[in-house]
C-alpha positions as CSV (number, residue, x, y, z in Angstrom):
1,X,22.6,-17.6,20.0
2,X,25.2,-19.7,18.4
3,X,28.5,-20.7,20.2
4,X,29.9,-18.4,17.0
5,X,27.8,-15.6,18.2
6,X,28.8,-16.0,21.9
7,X,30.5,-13.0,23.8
8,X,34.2,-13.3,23.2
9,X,33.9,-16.2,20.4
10,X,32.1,-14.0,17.5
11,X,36.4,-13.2,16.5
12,X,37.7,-16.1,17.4
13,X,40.5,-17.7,16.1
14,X,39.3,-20.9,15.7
15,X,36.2,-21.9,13.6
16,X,34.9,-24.9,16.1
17,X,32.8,-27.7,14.3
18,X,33.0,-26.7,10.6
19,X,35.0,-26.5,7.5
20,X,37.2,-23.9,7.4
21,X,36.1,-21.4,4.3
22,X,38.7,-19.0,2.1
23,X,37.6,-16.4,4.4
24,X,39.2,-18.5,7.0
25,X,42.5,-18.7,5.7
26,X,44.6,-16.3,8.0
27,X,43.5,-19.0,10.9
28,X,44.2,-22.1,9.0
29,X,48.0,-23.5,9.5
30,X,49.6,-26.3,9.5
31,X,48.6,-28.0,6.5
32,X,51.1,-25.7,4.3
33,X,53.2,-28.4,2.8
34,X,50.3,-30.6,2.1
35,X,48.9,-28.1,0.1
36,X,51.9,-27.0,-1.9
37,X,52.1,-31.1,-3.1
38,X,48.6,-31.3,-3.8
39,X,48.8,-28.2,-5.9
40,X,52.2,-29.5,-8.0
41,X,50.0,-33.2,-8.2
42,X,47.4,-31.2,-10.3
43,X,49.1,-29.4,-12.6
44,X,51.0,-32.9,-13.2
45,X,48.2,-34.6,-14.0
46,X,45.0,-34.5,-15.6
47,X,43.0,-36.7,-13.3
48,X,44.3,-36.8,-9.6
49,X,42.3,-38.5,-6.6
50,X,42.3,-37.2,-3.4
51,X,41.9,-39.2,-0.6
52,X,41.8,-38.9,3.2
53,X,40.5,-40.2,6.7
54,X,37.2,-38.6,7.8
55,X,37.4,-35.5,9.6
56,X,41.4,-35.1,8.5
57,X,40.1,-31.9,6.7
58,X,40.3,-32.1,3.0
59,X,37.5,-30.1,2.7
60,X,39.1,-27.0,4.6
61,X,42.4,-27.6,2.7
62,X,40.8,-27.4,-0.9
63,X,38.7,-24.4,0.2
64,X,41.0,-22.6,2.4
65,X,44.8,-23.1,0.3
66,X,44.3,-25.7,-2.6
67,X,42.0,-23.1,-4.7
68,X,42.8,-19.5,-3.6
69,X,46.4,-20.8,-5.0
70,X,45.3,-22.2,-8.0
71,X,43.8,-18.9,-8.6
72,X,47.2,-17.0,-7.5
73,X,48.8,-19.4,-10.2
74,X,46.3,-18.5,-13.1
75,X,43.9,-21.4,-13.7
76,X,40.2,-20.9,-13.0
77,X,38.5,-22.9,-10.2
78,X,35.2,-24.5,-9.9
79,X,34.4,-26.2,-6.7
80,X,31.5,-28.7,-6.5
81,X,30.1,-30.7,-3.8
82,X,26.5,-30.8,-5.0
83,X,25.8,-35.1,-5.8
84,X,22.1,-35.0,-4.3
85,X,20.7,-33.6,-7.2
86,X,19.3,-36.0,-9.9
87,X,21.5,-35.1,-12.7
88,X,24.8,-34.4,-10.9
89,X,26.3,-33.9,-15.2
90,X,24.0,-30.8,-15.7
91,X,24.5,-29.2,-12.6
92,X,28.3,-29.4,-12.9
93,X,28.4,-28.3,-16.4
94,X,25.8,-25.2,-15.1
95,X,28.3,-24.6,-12.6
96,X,31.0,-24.2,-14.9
97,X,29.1,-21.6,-17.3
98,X,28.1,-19.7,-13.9
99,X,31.4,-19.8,-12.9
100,X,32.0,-18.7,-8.8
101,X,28.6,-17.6,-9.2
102,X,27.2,-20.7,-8.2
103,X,29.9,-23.2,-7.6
104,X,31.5,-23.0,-4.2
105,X,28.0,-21.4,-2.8
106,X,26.7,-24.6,-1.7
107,X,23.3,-23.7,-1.7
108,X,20.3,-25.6,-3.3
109,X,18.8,-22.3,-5.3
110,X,22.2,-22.4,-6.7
111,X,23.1,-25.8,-7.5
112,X,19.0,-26.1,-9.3
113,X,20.1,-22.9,-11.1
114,X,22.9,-24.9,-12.5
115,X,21.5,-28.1,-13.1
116,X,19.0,-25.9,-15.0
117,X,21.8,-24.2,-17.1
118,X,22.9,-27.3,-17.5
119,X,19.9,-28.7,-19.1
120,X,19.3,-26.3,-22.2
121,X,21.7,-28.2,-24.0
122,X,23.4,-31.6,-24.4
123,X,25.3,-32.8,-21.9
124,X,28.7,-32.1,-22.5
125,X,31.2,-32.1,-19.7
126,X,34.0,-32.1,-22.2
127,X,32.9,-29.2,-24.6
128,X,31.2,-27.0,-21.4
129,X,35.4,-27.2,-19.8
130,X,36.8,-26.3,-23.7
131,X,34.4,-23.2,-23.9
132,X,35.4,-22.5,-20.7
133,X,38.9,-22.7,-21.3
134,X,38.7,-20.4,-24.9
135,X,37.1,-17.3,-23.4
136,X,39.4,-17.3,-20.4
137,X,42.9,-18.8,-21.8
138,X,43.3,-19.8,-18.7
139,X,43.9,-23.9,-16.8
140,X,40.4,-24.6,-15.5
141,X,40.7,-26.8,-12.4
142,X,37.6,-28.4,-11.5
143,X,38.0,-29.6,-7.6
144,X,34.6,-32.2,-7.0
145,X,34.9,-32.4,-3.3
146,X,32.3,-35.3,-1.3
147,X,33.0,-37.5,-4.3
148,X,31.9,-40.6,-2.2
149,X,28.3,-39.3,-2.3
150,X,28.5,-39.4,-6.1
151,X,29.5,-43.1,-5.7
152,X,26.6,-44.0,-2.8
153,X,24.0,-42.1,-4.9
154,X,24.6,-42.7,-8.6
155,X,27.3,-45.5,-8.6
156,X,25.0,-48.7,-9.0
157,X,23.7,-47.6,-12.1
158,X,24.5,-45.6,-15.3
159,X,25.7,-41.9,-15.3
160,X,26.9,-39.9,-18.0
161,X,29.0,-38.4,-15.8
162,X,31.5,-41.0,-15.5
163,X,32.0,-41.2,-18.9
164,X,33.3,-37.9,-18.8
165,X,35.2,-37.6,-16.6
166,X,37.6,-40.3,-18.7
167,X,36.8,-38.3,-21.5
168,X,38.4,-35.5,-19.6
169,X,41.2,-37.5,-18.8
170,X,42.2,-39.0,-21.7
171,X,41.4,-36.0,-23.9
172,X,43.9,-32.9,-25.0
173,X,42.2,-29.6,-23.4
174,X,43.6,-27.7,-20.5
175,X,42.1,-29.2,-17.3
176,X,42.3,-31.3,-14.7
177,X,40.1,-32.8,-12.3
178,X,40.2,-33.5,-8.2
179,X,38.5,-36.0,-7.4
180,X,38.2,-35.6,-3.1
181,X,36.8,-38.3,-1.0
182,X,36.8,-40.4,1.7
183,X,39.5,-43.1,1.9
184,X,37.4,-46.3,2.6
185,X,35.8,-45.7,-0.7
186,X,39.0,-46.5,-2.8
187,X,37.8,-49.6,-3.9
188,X,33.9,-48.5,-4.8
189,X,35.7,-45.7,-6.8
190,X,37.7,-48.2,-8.2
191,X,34.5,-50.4,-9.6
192,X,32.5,-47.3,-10.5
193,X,35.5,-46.2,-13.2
194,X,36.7,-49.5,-13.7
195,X,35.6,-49.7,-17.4
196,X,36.4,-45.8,-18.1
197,X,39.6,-45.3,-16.5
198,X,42.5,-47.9,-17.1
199,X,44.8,-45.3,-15.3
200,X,42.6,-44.0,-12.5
201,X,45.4,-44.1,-9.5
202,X,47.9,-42.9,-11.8
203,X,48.1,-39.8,-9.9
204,X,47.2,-39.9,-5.9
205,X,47.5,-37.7,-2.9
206,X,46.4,-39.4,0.6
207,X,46.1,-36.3,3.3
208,X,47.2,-37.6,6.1
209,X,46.2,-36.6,10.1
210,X,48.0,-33.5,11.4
211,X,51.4,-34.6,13.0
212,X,52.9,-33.3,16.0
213,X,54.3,-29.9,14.1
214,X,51.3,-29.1,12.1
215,X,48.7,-29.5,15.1
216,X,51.2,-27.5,17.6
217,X,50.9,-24.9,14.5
218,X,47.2,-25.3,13.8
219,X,46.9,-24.6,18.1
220,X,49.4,-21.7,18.8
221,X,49.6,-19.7,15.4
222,X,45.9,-18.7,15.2
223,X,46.1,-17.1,18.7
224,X,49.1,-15.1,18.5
225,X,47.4,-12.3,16.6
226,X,44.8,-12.0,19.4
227,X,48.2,-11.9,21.8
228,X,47.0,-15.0,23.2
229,X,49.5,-17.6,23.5
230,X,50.2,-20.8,25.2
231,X,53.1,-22.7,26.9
232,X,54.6,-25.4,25.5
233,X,53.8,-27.9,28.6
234,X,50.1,-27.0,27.6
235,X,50.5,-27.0,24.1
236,X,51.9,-31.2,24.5
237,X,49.4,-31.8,27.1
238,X,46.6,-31.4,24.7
239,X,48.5,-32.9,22.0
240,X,48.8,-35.9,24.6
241,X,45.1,-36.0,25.8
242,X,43.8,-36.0,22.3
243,X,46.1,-38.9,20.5
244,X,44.4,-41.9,21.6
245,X,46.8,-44.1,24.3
246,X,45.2,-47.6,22.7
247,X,46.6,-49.2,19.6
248,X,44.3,-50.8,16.8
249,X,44.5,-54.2,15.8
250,X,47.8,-53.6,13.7
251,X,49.7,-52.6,16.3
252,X,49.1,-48.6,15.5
253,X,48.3,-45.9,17.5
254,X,45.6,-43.3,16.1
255,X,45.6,-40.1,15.3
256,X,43.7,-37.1,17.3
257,X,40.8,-35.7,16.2
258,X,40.5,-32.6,14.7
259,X,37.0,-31.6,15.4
260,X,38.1,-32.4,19.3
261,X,41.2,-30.0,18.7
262,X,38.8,-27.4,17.8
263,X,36.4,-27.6,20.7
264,X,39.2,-27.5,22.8
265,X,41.0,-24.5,21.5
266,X,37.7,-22.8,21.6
267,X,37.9,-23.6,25.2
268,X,40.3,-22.3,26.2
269,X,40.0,-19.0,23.9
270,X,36.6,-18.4,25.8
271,X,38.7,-19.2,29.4
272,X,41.2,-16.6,28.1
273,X,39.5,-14.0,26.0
274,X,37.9,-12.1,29.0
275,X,41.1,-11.9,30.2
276,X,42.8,-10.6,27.0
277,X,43.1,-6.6,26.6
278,X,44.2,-4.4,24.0
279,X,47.9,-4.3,23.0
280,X,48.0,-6.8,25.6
281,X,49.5,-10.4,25.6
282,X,48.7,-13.6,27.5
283,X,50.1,-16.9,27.9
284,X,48.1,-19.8,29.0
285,X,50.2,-22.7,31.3
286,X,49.1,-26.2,31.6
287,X,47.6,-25.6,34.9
288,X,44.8,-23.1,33.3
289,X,44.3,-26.3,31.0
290,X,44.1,-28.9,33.6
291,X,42.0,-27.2,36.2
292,X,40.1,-25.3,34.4
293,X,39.0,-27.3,31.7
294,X,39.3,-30.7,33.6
295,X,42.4,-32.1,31.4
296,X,41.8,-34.9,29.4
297,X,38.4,-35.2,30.5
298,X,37.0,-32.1,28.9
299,X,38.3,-33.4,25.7
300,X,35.3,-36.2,26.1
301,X,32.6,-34.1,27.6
302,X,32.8,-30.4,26.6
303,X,31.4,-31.5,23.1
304,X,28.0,-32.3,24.4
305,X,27.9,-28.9,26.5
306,X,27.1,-26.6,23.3
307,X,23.6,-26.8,21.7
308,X,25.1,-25.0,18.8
309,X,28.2,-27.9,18.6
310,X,26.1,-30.7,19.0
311,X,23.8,-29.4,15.9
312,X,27.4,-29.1,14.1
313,X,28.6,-32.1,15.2
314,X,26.1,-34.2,13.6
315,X,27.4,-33.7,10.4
316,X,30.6,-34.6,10.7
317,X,32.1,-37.6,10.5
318,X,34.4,-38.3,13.3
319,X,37.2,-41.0,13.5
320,X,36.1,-44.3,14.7
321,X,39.1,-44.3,16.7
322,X,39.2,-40.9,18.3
323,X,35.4,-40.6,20.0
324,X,32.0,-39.7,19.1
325,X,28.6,-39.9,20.5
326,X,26.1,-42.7,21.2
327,X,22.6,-42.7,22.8
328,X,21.6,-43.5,26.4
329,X,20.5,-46.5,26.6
330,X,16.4,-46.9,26.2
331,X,16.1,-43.5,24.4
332,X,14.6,-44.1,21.1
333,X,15.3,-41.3,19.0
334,X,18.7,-39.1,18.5
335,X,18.5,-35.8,20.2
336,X,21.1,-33.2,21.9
337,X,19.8,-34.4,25.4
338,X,20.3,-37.6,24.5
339,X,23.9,-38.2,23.2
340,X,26.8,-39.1,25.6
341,X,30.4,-38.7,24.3
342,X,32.3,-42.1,24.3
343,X,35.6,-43.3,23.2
344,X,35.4,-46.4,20.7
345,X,37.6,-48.9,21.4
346,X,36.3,-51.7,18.7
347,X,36.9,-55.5,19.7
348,X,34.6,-56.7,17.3
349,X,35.7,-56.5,13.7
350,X,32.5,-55.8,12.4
351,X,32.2,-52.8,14.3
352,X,35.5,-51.5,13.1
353,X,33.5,-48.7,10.5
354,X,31.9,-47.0,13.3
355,X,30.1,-43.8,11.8
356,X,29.2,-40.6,13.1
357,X,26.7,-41.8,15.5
358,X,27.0,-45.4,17.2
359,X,23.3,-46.5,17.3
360,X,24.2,-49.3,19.7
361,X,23.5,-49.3,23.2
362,X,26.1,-50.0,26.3
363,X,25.7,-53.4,25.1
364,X,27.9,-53.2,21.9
365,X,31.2,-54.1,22.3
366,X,32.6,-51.6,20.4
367,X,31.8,-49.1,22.5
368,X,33.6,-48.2,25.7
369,X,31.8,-45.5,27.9
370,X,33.7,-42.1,28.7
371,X,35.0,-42.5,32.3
């Protein structure tokens, strides 16, 4: 049994150690504004790039806001994801003749359909978007999400698909392209459509962490309709315990973790949901949080409690400067039993990119173990 499938979490508000899907939208707040700006960048431009710190959630903004009001505002929507296959080109195109048939599924039977759509005729990214276009008469807005695994996979050598994508850009039908990705791979993107694109940052969005409002909205608001809420001593506590207290290198302080905000909400939903009637209301202090759930320690060590989490977990890629996992030392392979939670705290510059998983051992410097 999942953590999802747990008594009192199978309606939960919040959707723990995933991307948050369209279905998830009446939980999803505090990313409102972001998404309205994004929106205006795309219909201003043909090409637009996307860019964000991992875990910041662009992948739950584009799904959840970004494309259900793109839709609302009459353009068609093709979300793609899929750079693993061997002909990314094909698949996308077969995803656009499939339309939401296959696009946003995410599934391999799906994407092999497409790239097999794809390749019963020439590969024409440009001509597959005006077709598209003529039989709808409508924008067609084609969001490619996890564009950095494009750029790892096929970047060192010659795709087609490159090419056009400038075409798009430069040419005169209706669409426009996202480009979404990781911010530390500005510059690869950069190099990859260096010779295609002369105006490739003409039109950026950088998604930024949550501030103070938009995580006190992404906390309370999903709750309330459950008639759970919580006071505003708690509410800051969290907000406190999450932010890390230790500045970088430059001076600045970083920003909390989302996927941390999540386990902890679903926290203290499971503390307060057994509790929770019909019709009835409940408000959660600071003391529920601090005795109960251990403070700011159980922002470090509830993570590695769930099976379910844990399995989650290790595809995400969590901020080198929020927390993560790394292996006991003498264990020699990765497993649930075997991953501690620790808070980075980098002294060595060549461990600044810390990744999902730290494979070091106590002896790294980077890595400070959780008190």
């Amino acid at each position: 049994m999942t953590s999802d499938e747990a008594p009192g979490l199978a309606s939960a508000p919040y959707v723990g150690l995933r991307p948050y899907e369209e279905r998830d939208r009446a939980r999803f707040f505090g990313r409102g504004q972001d998404a309205e700006r994004l929106i205006n960048k795309i219909f201003a431009a043909r090409l637009t790039l996307l860019y964000a710190p991992s875990a910041a959630g662009k992948t739950s903004l584009l799904k959840t806001l970004v494309l259900p009001d793109l839709r609302d505002q009459d353009a068609d929507v093709v979300y793609f994801d899929h750079w693993s296959v061997d002909r990314p080109l094909e698949a996308l195109i077969g995803a656009i003749e499939h339309g939401e048939k296959v696009a946003p599924s995410g599934r391999p039977e799906a994407v092999r359909v497409a790239a097999e759509a794809g390749r019963d005729r020439a590969a024409d990214l440009v001509g597959a978007c005006a077709a598209a276009i003529e039989a709808s008469g409508r924008t067609l807005v084609l969001l490619l999400d996890q564009f950095e695994e494009f750029v790892l996979r096929h970047g060192d050598r010659p795709d087609p698909l490159r090419e056009e994508i400038a075409r798009l850009s430069h040419g005169t039908e209706d669409v426009r392209v996202v480009l979404s990705f990781r911010e530390e791979f500005l510059g690869a993107l950069d190099a990859c459509f260096r010779d295609h694109i002369l105006s490739l940052f003409g039109s950026t969005f950088h998604l930024g962490h949550l501030d103070a409002g938009g995580t006190h909205e992404a906390i309370v608001a999903p709750a309330a309709p459950y008639g759970l809420n919580y006071s505003t001593a708690l509410v800051d506590t969290v907000i406190a315990d999450l932010r890390p207290r230790r500045a970088d290198r430059r001076g600045a302080v970083g920003e909390l973790s989302l996927p941390f905000l999540q386990i902890i909400c679903r926290r203290l939903w499971a503390e307060a949901a057994p509790r929770l009637h019909a019709g009835a209301t409940l408000t959660l202090d600071v003391d529920t949080y601090c005795d109960r759930l251990g403070g700011r320690a159980s922002s470090r060590t509830t993570s590695a409690r769930s099976p379910a989490d844990c399995d989650r977990a290790s595809s995400m890629n969590w901020p080198s400067c929020s927390g993560g996992w790394r292996r006991r030392a003498g264990s020699r392979s990765p497993s649930r039993s075997t991953f501690l939670p620790h808070k980075r705290t980098c002294r060595r510059r060549a461990c600044s990119p810390c990744s999902a998983f730290c494979s070091a051992t106590t002896s790294c410097a980077c890595v400070t173990p959780a008190a």
